[in-house]
N, C-alpha and C positions, 0 to 999 in steps of 0.2 A: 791171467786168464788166457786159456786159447778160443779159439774158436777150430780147431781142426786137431787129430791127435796122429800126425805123421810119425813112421817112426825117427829118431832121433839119430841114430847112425845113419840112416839113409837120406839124411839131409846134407846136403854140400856146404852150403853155406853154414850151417849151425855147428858144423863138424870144423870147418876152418876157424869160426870163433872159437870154439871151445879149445883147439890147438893152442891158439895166440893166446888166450887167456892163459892156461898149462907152463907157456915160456915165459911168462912175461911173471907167473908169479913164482916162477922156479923151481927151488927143493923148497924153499921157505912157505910154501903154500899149497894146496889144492882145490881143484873144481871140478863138482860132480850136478850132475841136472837128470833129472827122471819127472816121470808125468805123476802125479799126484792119484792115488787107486780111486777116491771118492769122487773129488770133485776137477773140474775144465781145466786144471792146473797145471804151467810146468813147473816144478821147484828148483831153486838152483844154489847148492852150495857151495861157497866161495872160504876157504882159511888162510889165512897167512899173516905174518908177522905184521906190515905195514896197513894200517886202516884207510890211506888216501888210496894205496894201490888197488886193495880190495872194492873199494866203492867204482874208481874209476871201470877197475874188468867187471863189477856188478853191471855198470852202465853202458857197457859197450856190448856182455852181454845179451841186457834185456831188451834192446832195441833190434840186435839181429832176431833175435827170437820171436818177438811180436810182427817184424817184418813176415816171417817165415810162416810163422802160424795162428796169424789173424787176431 
């Protein structure tokens, strides 16, 4: 849940995570995030090969993001 709906590229911080996440889960993976059309949501798509890597870039990103947008 947010509490604010910044946009998403014009965020610094959310844009450096989402970088790190991209490198860390390589070609073997991808990460996408957009605000949900109904509801306070941001969603955040995470794929790749490895299931511990996935959870950990889940978790590193949902923490910036809650930081960033309440």
């Amino acid at each position: 849940r947010v509490a604010r709906r910044i946009p998403l590229d014009q965020n610094a911080p959310i844009q450096k995570a989402l970088e790190k996440a991209k490198q860390e889960l390589g070609s073997d993976g991808r990460v996408f995030a957009r605000y949900s059309g109904t509801e306070p949501l941001v969603r955040i798509l995470i794929e790749g090969t490895d299931a511990g890597r996935i959870e950990r870039t889940l978790g590193d990103l949902t923490r910036v993001f809650a930081a960033e947008l309440g």
